[in-house]
N, C-alpha and C positions, 0 to 999 in steps of 0.2 A: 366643761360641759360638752366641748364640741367632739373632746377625743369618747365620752362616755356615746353618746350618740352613733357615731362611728363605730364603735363597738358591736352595740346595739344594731345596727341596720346590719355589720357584716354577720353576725351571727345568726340573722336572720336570714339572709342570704344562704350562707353555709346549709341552713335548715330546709330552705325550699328548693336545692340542687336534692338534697337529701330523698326529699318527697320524689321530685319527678324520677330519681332513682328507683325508688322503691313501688311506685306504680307502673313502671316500664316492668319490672322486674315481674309482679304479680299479673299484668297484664300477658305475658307471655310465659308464665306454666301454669295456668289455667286448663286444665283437661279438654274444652269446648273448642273446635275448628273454626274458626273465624271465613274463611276463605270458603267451603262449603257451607255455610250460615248465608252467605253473598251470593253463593252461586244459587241454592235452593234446592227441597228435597230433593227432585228427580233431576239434578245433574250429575252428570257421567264423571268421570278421576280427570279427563281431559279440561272439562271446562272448571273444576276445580284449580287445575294446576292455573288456568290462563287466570281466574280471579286471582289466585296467591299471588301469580307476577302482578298484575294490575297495581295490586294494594303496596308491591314490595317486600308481602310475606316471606316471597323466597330468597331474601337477602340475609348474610350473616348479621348474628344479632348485633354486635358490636355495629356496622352500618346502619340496623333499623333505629341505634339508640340514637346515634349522630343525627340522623333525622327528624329523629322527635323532637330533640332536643332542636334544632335550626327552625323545624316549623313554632314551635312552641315561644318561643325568641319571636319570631313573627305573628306572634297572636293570633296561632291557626293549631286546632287542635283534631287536626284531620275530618274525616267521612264518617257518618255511621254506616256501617255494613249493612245493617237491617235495613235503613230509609235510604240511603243515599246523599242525604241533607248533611251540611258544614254541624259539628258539633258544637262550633263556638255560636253561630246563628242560633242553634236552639238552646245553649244556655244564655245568651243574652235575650231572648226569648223569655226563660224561664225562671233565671234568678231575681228579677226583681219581686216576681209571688213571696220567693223565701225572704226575700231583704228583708221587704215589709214586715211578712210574721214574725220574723226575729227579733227587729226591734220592736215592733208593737209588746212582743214577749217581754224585750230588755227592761220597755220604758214599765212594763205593769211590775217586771220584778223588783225593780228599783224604788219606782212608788209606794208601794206596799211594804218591801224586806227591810227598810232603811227604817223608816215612822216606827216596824213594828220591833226592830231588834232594839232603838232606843228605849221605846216603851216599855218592852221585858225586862232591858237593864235598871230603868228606874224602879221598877215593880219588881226585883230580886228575889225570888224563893215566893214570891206570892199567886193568887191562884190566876191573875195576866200572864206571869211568867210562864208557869208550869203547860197554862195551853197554849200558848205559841212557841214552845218547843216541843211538845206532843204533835202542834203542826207541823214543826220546821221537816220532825222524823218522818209525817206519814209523807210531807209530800219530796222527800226524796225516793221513799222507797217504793210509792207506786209505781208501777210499771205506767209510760206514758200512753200505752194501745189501749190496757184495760180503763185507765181512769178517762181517756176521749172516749170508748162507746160507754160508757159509765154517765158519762156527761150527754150524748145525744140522745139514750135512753129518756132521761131526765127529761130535757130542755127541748128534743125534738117530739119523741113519739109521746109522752105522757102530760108536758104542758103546750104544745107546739108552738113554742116563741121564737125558735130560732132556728136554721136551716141548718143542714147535717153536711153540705158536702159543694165544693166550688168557691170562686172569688165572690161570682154575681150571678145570680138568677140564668137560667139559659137561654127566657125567653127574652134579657134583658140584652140591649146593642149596646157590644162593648166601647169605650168612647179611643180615640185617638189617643196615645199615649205622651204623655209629657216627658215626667218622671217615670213609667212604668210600676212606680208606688198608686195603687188606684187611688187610696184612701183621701192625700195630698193630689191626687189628680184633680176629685171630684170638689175637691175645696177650691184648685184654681180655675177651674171652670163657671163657680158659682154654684153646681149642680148641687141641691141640698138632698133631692130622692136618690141618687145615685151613693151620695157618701153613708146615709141610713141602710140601703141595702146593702155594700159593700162591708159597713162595721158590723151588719148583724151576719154575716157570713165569717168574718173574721176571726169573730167573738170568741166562740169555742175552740179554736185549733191555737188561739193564740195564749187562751186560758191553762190548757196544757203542756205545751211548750213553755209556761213560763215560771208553772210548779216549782218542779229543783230547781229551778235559779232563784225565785223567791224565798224557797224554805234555805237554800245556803247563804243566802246575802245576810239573812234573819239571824243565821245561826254564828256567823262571824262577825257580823257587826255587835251582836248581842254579848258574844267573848269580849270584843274588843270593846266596847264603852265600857262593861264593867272594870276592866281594868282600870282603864282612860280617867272614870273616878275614883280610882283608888290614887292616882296620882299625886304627889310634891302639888305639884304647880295649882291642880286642881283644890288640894287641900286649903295651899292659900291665899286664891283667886275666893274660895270660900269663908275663909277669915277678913277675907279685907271688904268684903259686903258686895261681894258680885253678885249678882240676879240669878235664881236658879237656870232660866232659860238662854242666859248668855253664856254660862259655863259649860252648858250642855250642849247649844248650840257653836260655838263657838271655839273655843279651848278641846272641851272634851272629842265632838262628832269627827272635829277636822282631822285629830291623829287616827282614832279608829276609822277613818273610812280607807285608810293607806293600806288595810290589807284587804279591804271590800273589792277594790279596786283590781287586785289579784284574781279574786274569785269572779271581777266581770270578764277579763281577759278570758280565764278558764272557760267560763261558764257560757260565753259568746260561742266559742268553737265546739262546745256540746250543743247548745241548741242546732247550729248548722248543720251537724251531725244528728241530731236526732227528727232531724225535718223530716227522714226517711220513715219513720216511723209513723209519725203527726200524719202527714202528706199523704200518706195511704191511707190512713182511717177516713181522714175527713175528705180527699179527692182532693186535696188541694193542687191547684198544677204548676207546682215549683220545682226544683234540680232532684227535691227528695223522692218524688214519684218519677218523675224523669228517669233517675239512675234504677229505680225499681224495675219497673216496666223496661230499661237496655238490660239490667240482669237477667230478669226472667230470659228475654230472649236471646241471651248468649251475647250482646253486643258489646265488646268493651270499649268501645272509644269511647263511648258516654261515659261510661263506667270512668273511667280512669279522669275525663274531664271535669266531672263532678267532685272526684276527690281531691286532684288538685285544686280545684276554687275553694273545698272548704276548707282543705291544709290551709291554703291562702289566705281566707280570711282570718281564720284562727292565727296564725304569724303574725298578722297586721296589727291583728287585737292587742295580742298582749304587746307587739311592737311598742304601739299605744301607750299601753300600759305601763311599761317598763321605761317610755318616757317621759308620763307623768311623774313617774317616781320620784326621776330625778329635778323636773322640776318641783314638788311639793317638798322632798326629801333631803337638803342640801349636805346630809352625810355622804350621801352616794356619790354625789357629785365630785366629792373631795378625796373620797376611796377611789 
């Protein structure tokens, strides 16, 4: 187990040298002048040049990467050029908005994908089945922009239940941060109005971010149990008078969730990724609006800090993952 682990973490390693290669790399043939972005429209080539030294621009690249690389080791992810502000500052700042929605997303797709892929598999070819895999399809294949203003149409302009845009009200004082999770904040605080306004802001951005991870969880667990009962063991765990709900529960769920478990790894590092998308519809002020708002304005140090945290989490995840395996899995362990 300890040499499978070791594997495991160095391969992940290998991975995230990878990443920081590969955002060094795009960061700097990028068409946009970083150094005049800093200087500002009406500076002269003179005071361009002086920001390019400032920043180090005018170093060969081979030295600018050393550097990245030594700050980055140091858990400094340089300047933005556009503000001037530390970019680790504002993604510790900013990532906890997306932690939250992510897993709020995780926990709804998990609750929901798991109940309902069982349910199909017992209901096989019948009319449960047939629609929640007409679900599983629509909601991978909407688009997540369209199906969020699809939803604040709904739910804001035409029933108005729930707010379109932000963590919390703006006329609401934000409280002292614990956790930076608000939701878990306002529960250790006791605050019961605060965690209501919070979860109805939530509500909708977490609904859609958590679409294709619930319609995929549905749709591979729902492969996987029906197998799962077609099983030997299953067969004669049913001969010998097992209880429908312990075979099910028990015997059956536990092998099929071993590839569910796959698809959370994947499916973690898509939501991360598609914050970008979420984050701008609904205003949320997470890493996804963050790196929107440094694109537009040409600023890559966000840009690039953003990606490495979610390459990051996405490595972690299926890190995770690929360590569960081995623990639930004792083939692997012995491969």
């Amino acid at each position: 187990m300890t040499g499978y682990v070791l594997r495991r973490i160095g391969l992940a390693g290998l991975m995230l040298f990878g990443l920081v290669c590969l955002t060094f790399v795009i960061a700097n043939v990028a068409p946009s002048d970083p150094a005049a972005l800093a200087a500002g429209p009406d500076a002269g080539r003179s005071q361009i040049e002086q920001v390019r030294r400032e920043y180090g621009l005018d170093r060969p690249l081979p030295e600018q990467f050393l550097r990245y690389v030594a700050d980055l080791a140091r858990g400094e992810f340089g300047r933005s050029i556009a503000t001037g502000r530390p970019v680790g500052s504002d993604l510790l700042r900013y990532f906890p908005a997306t932690l939250e929605l992510c897993l709020l997303a995780m926990a709804f797709g998990l609750a929901v994908g798991v109940p309902l892929g069982v349910v199909s598999a017992l209901r096989k070819d019948g009319p449960v089945d047939h629609a929640t895999r007409i679900f599983a399809v629509s909601g991978i294949a909407l688009p997540p922009f369209w199906f969020g203003l699809l939803l604040q149409l709904a739910f804001a302009t035409w029933l108005g239940l729930l707010p379109t845009s932000g963590r919390i009200s703006v006329f609401t004082e934000p409280p002292d941060p614990i956790t930076g999770l608000l939701l878990l904040d306002s529960l250790l605080r006791g605050n019961g109005p605060l965690f209501r306004e919070a979860a109805s802001h939530i509500l909708l951005p977490a609904l859609v971010l958590s679409l294709p991870c619930l319609a995929s969880i549905l749709r591979v667990n729902r492969s996987e149990m029906v197998e799962a009962l077609r099983t030997d063991y299953v067969v004669a765990a049913r001969a010998h008078g097992v209880t429908p709900w312990r075979i099910v529960a028990v015997h059956a769920l536990k092998n099929a969730m071993l590839p569910t478990l796959a698809i959370i790894g994947l499916r973690w590092g898509w939501m991360m990724s598609s914050t970008v998308l979420v984050e701008t519809v609904f205003d949320w002020p997470g890493i996804g609006l963050y790196a929107v708002s440094s694109a537009i304005a040409g600023d890559f140090k966000p840009v690039m800090g953003v990606t490495l945290i979610v390459g990051l989490n996405f490595m972690l995840a299926n890190l995770v993952v690929d360590l569960l395996y081995g623990v639930l899995d004792p083939r692997l362990r012995r491969a």
